[in-house]
N, C-alpha and C positions, 0 to 999 in steps of 0.2 A: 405683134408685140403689144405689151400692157403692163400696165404697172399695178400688182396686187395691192389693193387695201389691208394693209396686215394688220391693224386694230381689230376689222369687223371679225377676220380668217381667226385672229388670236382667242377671238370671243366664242365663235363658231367651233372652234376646234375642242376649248374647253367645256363647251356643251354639249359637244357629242361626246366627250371621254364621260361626263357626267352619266348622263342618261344611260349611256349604254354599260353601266357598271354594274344594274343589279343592287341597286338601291330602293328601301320602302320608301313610301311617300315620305314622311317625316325626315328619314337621312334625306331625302333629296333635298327639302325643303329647306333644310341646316347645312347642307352643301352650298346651293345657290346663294343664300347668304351670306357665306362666307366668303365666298368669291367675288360676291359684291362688294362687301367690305374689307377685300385685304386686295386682292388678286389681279381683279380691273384696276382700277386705281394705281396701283402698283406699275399692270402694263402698260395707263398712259403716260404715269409720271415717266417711264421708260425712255418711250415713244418723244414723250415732246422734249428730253433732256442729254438724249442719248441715240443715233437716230442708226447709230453703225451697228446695235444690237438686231436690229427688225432684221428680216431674209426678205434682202429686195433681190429680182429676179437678175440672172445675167447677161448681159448682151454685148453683142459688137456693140462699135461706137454707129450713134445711129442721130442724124440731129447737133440738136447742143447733147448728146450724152457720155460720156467717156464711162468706159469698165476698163478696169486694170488686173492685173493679175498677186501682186506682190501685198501683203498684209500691211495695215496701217494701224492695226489692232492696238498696239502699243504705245503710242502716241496717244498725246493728250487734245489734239486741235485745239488747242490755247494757242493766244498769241508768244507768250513763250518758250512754247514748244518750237515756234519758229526763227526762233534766235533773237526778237524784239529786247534791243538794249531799253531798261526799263530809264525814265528820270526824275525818279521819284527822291534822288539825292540834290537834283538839281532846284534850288530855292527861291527861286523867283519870286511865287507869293510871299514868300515871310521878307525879303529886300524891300514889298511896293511897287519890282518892278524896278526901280529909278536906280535900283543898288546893280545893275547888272548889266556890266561891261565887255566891250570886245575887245580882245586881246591877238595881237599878229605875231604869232611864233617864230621862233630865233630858228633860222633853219641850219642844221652846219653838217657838210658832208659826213656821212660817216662808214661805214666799210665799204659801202658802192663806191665813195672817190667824188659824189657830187653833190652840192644843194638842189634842192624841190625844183627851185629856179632854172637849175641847168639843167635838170632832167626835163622839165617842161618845155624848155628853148622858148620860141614864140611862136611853135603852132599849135601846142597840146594844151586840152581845156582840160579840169576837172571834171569825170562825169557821177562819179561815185565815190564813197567813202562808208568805211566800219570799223569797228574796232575787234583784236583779238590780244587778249593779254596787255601787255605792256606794247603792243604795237598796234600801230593805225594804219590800213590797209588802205589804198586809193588807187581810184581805176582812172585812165584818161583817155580821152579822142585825140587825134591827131591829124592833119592832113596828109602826113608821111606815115608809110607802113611799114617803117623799118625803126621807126623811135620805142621806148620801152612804153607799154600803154598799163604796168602794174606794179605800182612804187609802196615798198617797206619801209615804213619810218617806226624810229624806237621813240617812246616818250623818255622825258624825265623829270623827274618831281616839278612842279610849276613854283617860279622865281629861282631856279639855276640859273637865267641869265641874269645879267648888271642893272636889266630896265624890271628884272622882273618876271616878265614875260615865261612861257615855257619855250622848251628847245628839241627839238627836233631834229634826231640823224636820220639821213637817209640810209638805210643799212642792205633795201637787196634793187633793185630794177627787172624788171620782165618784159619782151615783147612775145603777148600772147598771138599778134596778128594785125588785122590794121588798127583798132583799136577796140576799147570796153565801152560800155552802156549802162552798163549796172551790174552790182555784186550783190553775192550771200555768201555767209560760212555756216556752217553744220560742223563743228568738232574742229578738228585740223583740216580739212579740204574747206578750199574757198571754189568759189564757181561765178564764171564770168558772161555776161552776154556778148560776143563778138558780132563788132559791125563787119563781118564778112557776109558773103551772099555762097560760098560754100562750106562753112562751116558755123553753126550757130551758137554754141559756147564751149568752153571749156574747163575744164575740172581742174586744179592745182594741188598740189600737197604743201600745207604748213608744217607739215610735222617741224622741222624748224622755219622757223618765218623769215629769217635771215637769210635761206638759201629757199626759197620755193622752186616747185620742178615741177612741169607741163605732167598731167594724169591718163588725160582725156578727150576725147573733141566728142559735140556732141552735132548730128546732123538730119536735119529734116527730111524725111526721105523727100526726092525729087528736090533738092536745093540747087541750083546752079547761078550761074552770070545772071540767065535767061531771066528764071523764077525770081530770084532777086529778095527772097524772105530775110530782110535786115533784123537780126534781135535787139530787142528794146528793153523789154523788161524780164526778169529769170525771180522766183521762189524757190525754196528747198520745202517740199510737204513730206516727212515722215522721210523712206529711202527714195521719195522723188524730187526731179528736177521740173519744174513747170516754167515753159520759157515764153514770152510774149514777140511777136513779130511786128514790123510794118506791113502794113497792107499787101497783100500778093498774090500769084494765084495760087497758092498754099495756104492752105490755114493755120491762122494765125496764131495759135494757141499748141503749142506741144509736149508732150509729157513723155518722161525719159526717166530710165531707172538712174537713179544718179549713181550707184555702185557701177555697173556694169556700161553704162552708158549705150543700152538698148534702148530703140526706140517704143514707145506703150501705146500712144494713140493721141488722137489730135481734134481740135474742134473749129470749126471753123463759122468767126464770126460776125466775118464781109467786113470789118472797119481793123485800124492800126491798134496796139495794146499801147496804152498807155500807164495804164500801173493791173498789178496782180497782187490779192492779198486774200488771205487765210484767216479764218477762226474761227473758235466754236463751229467747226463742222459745219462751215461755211465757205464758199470760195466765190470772191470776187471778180468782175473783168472790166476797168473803165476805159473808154473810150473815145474816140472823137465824132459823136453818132445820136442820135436823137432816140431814145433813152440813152442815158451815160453809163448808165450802170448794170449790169447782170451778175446774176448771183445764181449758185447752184447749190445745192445740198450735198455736201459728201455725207457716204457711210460705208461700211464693209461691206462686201459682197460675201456670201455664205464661203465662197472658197476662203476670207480671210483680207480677200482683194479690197480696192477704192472706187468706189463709184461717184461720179459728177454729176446730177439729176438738176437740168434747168429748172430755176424756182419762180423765174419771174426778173422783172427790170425795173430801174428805177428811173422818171425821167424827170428830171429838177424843172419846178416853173420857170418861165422866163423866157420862152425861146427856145433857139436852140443853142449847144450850148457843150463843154466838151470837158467828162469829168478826167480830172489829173491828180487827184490824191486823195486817199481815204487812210484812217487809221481807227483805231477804238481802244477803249477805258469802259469797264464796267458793263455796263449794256447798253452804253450811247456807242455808234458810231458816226466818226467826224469827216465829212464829205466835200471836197473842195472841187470848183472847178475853175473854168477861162472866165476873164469876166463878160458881165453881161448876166442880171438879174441879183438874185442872192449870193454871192461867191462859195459860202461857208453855210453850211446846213447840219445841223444834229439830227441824225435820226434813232430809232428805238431798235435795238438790234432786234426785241423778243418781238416787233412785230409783223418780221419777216415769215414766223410761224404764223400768226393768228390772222394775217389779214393776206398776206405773201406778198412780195416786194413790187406790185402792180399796185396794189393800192396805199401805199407807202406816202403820210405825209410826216415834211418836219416836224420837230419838236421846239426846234430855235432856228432861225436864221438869221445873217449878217449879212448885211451889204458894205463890203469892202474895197469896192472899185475898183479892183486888183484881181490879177488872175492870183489862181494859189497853186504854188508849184508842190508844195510839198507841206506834210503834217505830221508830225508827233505829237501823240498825245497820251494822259495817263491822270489819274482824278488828283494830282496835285494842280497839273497844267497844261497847256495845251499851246505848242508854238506852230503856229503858222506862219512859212513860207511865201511870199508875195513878187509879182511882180513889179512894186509901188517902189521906183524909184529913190525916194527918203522915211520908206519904211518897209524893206524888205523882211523883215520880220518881225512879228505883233505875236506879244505875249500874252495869253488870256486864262482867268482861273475859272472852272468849273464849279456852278452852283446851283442848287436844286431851286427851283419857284414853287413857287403856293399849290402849284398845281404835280408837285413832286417830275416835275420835267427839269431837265438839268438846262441850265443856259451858262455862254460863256461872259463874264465880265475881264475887261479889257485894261490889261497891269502894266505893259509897255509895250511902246515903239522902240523897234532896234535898227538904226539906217547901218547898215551894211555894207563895205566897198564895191560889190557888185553882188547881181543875182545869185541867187542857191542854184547849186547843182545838187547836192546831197547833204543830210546831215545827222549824226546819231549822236546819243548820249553814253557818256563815261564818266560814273559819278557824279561827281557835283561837275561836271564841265560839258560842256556842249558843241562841237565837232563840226563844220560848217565850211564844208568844199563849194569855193563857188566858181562862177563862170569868168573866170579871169584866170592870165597867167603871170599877170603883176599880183595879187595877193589869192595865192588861190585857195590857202584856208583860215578862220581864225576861230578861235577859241574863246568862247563866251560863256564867264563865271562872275 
């Protein structure tokens, strides 16, 4: 196996079509210059902006490599290609900060027959939350595997209730199994990580939100009691599902047509998934492992297919040390992990290309005494996630320094009734499922 150099092959290729065409000296000479000046150039702008055009070779999965079969050609590998709720309506900078309040929504049964409250009882956490339409989607854990673990709630307009407050029906319940881990939606199908040990997620249909219905189950081959591969984290990449495990003796990384819910190929790489993310033709795996971070290059395989070509890793100074959230804006990406050293680090997304994610240093870092559970980010703002106690989450504005490196300056502290579990953006409001089942969401505008 090998991987072609296909700049040198592109350049090679076109110098033998050249030469062997039966050109005088002088046309050759007005040829090669041409090709200098329009042609290379062109194929490396290509090459470094666009990486699924080259014919990389095909192969089984071999390594950290995944080949897939199904075209990704279509897709943009943007972050919102991947369903990333933008917050760029949410205003934080222009409040100071000090203007931006947590609000606890009015919950009142509604076509399910229950509040939030009583669907949760007191053993179900919130593990996940999104938004589709005019509804807010939420996954939950449970000690029982017979409780609903996927609650439909309607919004409506904010200050419909008496304090103000927004209000919240609960309109459908689901037990997809013993309980969720994390969610995505793609269109009308949402897709669930189940903490089962025989079956790893499952597909749903929104077509109406109010009644969702089981689609699919998705399963690692070789999953059982035994094997024990708990899913953690799941993305949607173009028609796939990519699903992150606990540690196992399966590997921990699977890729599944999410139409079909065949299995595609898997990677396996010896530590538990802690977050999975996409972009620019780029695919993330953080960890709890010394580097945190691995990064592979996707592109299309000449058949049209996906290919994951390990790029390299990143390991945060400080120790050791366990990355748990990444996100990006522009061409910073924002890196969090457990604490212990820097928590929160900027790094350069373009110089994953130029130098490869081995020799990878910040741009910014924060020391936050805080693990960081979780990040959203976008060049208005950037909220972090924390485990601090009386400031679970720190609001900060992104800004370029002298040396045109983006740093964050820090707009608020938000103390929060308990830890985050999950949290997305819905216009100007902001969605924040936490680890409690006394307030497990609230809504901060």
């Amino acid at each position: 196996m090998y991987i072609r150099n296909c700049r040198t092959k592109s350049k090679k290729q076109n110098s033998e079509i050249l030469v062997s065409s039966g050109m005088s000296l002088v046309e050759l000479m007005i040829a090669v210059a041409l090709v200098a000046i329009f042609i290379v150039p062109m194929s490396e702008l290509l090459f470094s902006m666009n990486r699924s055009v080259q014919k990389v070779p095909v192969y089984e999965w071999y390594d950290k490599f995944i080949s897939v079969d199904d075209s990704l050609r279509s897709f943009a590998s943007t972050e919102d290609s991947l369903g990333k709720k933008s917050c760029r309506y949410f205003n934080a900078a222009a409040q100071g900060g000090s203007g931006v309040s947590v609000h606890v929504p009015i919950f009142q049964p509604g076509s399910a027959g229950q509040t939030l409250a009583q669907v949760l009882g007191t053993s179900s956490l919130p593990t996940s939350i999104t938004v589709l339409g005019n509804y807010i989607l939420m996954g939950t854990n449970s000690s029982s595997t017979t409780l609903p673990d996927f609650i439909v709630m309607k919004k409506q307009p904010s200050g419909a209730g008496s304090t103000g407050e927004p209000v919240l029906y609960v309109v459908a319940t689901l037990d997809t199994g013993p309980g969720v881990a994390d969610m995505a939606v793609t269109g009308t199908a949402a897709y669930v990580a189940d903490t089962s040990a025989n079956y790893q997620a499952t597909a749903l249909s929104l077509a109406d939100p109010e009644h969702p219905a089981i689609l699919r189950k998705f399963v690692i081959p070789g999953a059982n009691s035994a094997t024990s591969p708990i899913a953690k984290r799941l993305i949607t990449y173009g028609p796939f599902l990519i699903l992150g495990t606990e540690k196992s003796t399966l590997p921990e990384v699977a890729v599944f047509n999410s139409v079909t819910g065949a299995f595609v190929a898997s990677i396996n790489t010896e530590f538990g998934i802690n977050r999975l993310f996409a972009a620019h033709q780029k695919f993330f795996v953080l960890g709890p492992s010394n580097p945190e971070l691995d990064v592979y290059n996707t592109s299309s395989t000449p058949s049209g297919g996906l290919s994951l070509l390990y790029a390299g890793s990143y390991d945060a100074p400080g120790g050791s040390g366990n990355g748990r959230s990444i996100d990006i804006f522009g061409n910073t990406l924002v890196f969090g992990r457990s604490k212990g050293g820097n928590e929160l680090e900027l790094l350069s997304f373009s110089a994953i290309d130029t130098a490869g994610a081995g020799q990878w240093n910040a741009t910014a870092s924060l020391k936050l005494s805080a693990s960081i559970d979780n990040v959203i980010a976008d060049k208005e703002q950037v909220f972090v996630f924390t485990s601090d106690p009386l400031r679970e989450l720190m609001i900060f504005k992104p800004e370029l320094n002298s040396e045109g490196f983006t740093n964050l300056r820090k707009i608020a502290d938000v103390d929060l009734p308990a830890r985050t579990a999950s949290a997305v953006c819905d216009g100007p409001v902001l969605y924040v499922a936490l680890q409690s089942n006394e307030v497990p969401l609230v809504a901060i505008y």
